[in-house]
N, C-alpha and C positions, 0 to 999 in steps of 0.2 A: 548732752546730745538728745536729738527727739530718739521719741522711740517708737514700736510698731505704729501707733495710730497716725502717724507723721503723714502718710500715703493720703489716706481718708480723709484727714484734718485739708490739707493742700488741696482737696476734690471741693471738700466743703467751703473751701477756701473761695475760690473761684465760682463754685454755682449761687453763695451767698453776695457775693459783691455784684454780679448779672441780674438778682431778684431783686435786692435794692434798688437795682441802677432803672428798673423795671417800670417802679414804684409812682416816681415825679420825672421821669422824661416823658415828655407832648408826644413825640415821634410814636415812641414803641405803644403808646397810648391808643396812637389812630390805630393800631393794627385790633387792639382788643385785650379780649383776657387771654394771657401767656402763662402756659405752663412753662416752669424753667426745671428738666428732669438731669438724673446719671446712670443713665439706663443703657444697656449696650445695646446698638442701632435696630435689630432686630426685633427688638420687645415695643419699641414707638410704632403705634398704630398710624396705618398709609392710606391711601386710599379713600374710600367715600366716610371712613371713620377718622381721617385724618385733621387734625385741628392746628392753631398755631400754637407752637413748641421749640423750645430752646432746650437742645440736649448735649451733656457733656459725658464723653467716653473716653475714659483712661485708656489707650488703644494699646502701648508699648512704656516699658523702664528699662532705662539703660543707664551703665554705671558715668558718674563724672567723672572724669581723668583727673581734674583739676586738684582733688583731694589730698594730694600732696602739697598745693599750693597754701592751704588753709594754715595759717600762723598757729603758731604754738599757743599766743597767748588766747585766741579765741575758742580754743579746744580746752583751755585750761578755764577759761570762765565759765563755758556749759559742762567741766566736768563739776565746778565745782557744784553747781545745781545737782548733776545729780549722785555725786557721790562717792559715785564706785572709784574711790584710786586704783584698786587693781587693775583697771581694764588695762591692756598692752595692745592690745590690735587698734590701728587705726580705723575712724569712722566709715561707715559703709555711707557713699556717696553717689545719689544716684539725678539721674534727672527725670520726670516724669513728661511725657505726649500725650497731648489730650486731642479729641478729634469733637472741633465743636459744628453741631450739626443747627440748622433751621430747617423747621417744616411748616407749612402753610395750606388752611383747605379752599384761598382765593388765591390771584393774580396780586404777585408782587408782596404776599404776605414775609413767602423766606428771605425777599433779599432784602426788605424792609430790617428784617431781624436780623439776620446775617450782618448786614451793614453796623447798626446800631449795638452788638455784641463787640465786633474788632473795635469801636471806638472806645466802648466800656475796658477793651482788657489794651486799649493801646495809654490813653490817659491814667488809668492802674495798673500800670507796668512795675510799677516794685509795690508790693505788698509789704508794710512794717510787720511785728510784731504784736501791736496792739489792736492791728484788724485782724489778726489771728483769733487772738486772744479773746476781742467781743465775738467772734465766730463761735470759738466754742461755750461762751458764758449762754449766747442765744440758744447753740445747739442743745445745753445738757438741761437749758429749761423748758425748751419746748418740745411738743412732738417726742414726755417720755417714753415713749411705748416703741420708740423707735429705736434701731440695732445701733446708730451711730452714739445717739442720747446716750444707751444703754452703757455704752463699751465706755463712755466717759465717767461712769457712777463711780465715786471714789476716787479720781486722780483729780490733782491741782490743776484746774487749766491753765492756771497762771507759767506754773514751770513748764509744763506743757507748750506755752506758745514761745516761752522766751527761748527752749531748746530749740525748737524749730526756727527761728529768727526770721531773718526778711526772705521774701521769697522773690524772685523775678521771673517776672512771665513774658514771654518775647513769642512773637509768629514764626513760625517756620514755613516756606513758603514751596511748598514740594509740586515736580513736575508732573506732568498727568500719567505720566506711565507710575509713579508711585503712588498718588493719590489714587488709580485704578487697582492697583495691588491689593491697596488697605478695603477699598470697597467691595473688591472681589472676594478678598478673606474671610469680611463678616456677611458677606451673602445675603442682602435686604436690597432695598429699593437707595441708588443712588439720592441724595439731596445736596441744594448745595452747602458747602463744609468749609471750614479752614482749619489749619491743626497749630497747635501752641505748644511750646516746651515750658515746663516749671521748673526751677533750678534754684539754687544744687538743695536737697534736700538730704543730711544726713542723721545715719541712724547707728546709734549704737544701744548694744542690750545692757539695761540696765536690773542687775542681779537681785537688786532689793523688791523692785514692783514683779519681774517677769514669773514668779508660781504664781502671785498676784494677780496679775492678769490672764496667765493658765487659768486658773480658776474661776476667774468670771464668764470667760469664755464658754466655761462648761456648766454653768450655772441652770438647772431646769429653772422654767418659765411656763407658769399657767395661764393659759388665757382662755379656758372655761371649766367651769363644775355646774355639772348637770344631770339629770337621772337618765340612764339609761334610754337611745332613739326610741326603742320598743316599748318606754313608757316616759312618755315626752309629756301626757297631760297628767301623769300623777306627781303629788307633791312628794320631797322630800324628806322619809323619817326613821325614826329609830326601825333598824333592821331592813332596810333598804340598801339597794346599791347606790354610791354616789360613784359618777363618775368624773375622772380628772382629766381633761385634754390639755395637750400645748406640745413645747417640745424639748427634748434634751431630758424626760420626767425618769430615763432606765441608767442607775445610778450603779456603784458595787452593790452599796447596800442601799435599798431604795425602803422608805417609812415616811409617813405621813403625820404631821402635827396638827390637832381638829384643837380650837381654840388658843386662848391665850395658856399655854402650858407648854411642861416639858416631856408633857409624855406622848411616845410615838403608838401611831397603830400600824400593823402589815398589810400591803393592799394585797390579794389573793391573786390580782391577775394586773404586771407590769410589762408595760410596751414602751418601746421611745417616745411615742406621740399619744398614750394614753393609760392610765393607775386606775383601778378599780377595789373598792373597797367599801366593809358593809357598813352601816351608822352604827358606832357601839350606843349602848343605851345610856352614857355618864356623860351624857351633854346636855346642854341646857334648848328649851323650844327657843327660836328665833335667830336671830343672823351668829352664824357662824365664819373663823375665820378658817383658812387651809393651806397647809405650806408643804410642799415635798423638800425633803431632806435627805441628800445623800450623803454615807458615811464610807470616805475614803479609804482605802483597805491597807493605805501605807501610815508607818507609825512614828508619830512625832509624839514629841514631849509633853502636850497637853491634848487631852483625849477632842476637847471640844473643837479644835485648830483642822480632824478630818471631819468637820459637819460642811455639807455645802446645801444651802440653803435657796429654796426659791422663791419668788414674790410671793407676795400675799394675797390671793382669792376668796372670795364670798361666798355663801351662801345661806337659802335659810333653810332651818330646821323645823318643820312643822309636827305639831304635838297629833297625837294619835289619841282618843277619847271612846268610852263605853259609858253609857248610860247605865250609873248603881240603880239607882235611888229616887223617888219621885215620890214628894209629901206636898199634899195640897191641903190648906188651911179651906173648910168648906166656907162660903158666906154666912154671916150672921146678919139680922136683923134688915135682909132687903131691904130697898126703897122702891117705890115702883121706879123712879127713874134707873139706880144700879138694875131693875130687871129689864129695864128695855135697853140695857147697854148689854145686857148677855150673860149678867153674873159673873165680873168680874172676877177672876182666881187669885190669890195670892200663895207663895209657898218654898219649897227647896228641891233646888234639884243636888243627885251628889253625881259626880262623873269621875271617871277613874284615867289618868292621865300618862301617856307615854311620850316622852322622858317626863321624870320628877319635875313638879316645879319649884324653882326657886322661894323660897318666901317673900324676896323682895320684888319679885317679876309683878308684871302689871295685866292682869285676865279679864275678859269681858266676856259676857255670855250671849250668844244670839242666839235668837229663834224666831222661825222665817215657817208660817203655818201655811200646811198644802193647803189649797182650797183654789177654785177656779174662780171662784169669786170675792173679789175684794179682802186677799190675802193680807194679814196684820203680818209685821215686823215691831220684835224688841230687843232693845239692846239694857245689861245689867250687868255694870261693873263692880267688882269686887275689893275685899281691903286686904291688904297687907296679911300676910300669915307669920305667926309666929317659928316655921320651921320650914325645911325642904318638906312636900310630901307628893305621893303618887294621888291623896284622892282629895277631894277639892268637892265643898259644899255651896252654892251659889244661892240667895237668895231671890227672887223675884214676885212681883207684886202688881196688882191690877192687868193681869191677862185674861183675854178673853179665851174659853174653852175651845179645844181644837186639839186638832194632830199638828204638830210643830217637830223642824228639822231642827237641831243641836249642832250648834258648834262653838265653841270656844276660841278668842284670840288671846294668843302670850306674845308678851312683847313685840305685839303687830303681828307674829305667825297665826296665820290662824288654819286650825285644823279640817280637814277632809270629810267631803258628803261622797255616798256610796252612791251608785246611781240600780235602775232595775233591770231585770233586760229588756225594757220598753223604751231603755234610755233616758228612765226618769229620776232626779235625786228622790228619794225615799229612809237613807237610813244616815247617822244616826237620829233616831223620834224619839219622843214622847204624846202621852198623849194627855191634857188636862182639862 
């Protein structure tokens, strides 16, 4: 039998066969670009914002009677899809009313659509199985970031559409004291409408998927990390706050996984729609990954079965740097030309680095000299270190004398100028 998403699936069902239909007919073509929405009537913009639009609203479900009519052996071929022998109760059998609306911001735009919709669902009056089925192939590959995509992550759509089988969509043709009822209920601007039933659609729970699907449902989901509104233009680093937004992130036990690892950290301050928590300093400068994890309080048999896990979010870590050390090799042996270039410097800087770097990370050093006039830029990349370390010796060569701002990039992070209170960057300098 289908199961919960059976409703949804059948919506998706019918607004994808109308955007098709949308595609390569002449007709719906003259009208323009058509949004095809499943919004309920209220939320479709009217008025001088009002555009053309084809909208479907689930309005009422009512159970099928017929359900007892349903042969043994076709209740016997979707159970064996899904499984469960024990079930005893017969399938919950319902029919779904949709209230299909057109809107238009010219003359003749709705009934254009209007018209061109009842031919779409009168010629696709029974829906197979296999237009289900590429329904949900289309839905769970595109547009993942969306609730319908999402709720499909991890089920078969295959079994998925054959439980739900063919579907029949027929007009219902209601008198205007009822068509007035349903208008009056959702309280928006009359347009004009036809209503359809979908049928039979049954549903029974299926034991094995259903904590399964509990559990997805309650899945946090991040869809931003970022520092703190009150400091929106500083980067993010060790010993900073990161902030996590999205929703569902307030778990039993709510922790945070920073990288490819198994170790959690505690955010200090947990909300539904936002985790805060400070950078420990055992991560590495540049893109980091972040998953909220929560640890369900009830006890099964294998510890890791209560982790519920969120997507995966980005961000970078940028390195934090103090100027050690500054050895300048003096020139030997001028040339007048090396003097009328400025005396070119050669030498080391050493810089003192937060977080550690890698040995295998890749660093490059810049320095970007004040000066109002005809400021020089140098870039000097670095080799390979034999170990993790905090301090980092960089060589450079042929620089002209100057105050020069410091900065370092690690694996594309690159680290933070301080600014003065004139609103000038100024620190961190050298001067050579």
């Amino acid at each position: 039998m289908s199961n919960a998403l059976s409703i949804a699936t059948v919506t998706a069902v019918i607004k994808n066969l109308l955007e098709n239909g949308l595609v390569g007919d002449a007709i719906a073509a003259s009208v323009g670009d058509v949004l095809v929405t499943a919004l309920p009537p209220d939320r479709i913009q009217v008025g001088s914002d009002e555009r053309a639009q084809i909208n479907l609203f689930l309005y009422q479900v009512t159970q099928n009677r017929n359900v007892d009519w349903v042969s043994q052996e076709f209740r016997t071929r979707h159970r064996s899809i899904n499984s469960n022998l024990r079930a005893t109760n017969p399938p919950l059998a319902l029919d779904l009313h949709y209230l299909l609306t057109a809107y238009g911001a010219k003359d003749f735009q709705a009934e254009i659509l209007l018209g061109y919709v009842m031919q779409m669902l009168h010629i696709s009056s029974i829906v197979t199985s296999e237009v289900v089925k590429n329904t949900l192939v289309n839905a769970s590959q595109t547009n993942t970031a969306g609730v319908f995509s999402q709720a499909l992550t991890g089920m078969s759509v295959s079994d998925l559409a054959e439980r739900i089988g063919q579907i029949k969509i027929s007009p219902e043709f209601l008198n205007m004291e009822e068509t007035s009822k349903i208008w009056s209920a959702l309280q928006t601007h009359y347009r004009p409408s036809a209503t359809y039933q979908a049928s039979m659609i049954l549903i029974e729970k299926d034991s094995n998927n259903a904590e399964g699907f509990d559990a997805m449902l309650s899945e946090p989901n991040i869809e931003q990390v970022t520092a703190p509104f009150s400091e929106s233009q500083q980067k993010i680093v060790v010993g900073s706050t990161l902030v996590i937004r999205g929703k569902r992130l307030h778990g039993d036990v709510t922790k945070v996984r920073l990288g490819n690892t198994d170790k959690f950290f505690v955010p200090f301050d947990i909300q539904a729609g936002q985790v805060s928590l400070l950078v420990p300093p055992d991560l590495r400068a540049g893109v980091q990954s972040v998953q909220v994890v929560h640890q369900n309080m009830r006890r099964t048999e294998h510890a890791n079965c209560n982790l519920i896990e969120s997507n995966v979010a980005a961000f970078v870590l940028h390195p934090k740097i103090t100027v050690e050390t500054l050895h300048v090799t003096s020139p030997q042996h001028v040339t007048s030309e090396q003097d009328n270039e400025g005396n070119l410097r050669s030498g080391e800087i050493t810089v003192k680095c937060t977080p550690k770097v890698g040995k295998d990370q890749r660093i490059i050093l810049l320095l970007n000299q004040i000066s109002s006039e005809n400021p020089v830029f140098y870039s000097f990349p670095i080799d390979t270190r034999a170990e993790d370390t905090d301090t980092i010796s960089i060589a450079f060569q042929n620089v002209k004398p100057g105050v020069y701002l410091v900065r370092v990039i690690i694996d594309g992070a690159e680290s933070q100028l301080y600014k003065n209170k004139n609103g000038e960057y100024d620190s961190p300098n050298i001067t050579i």
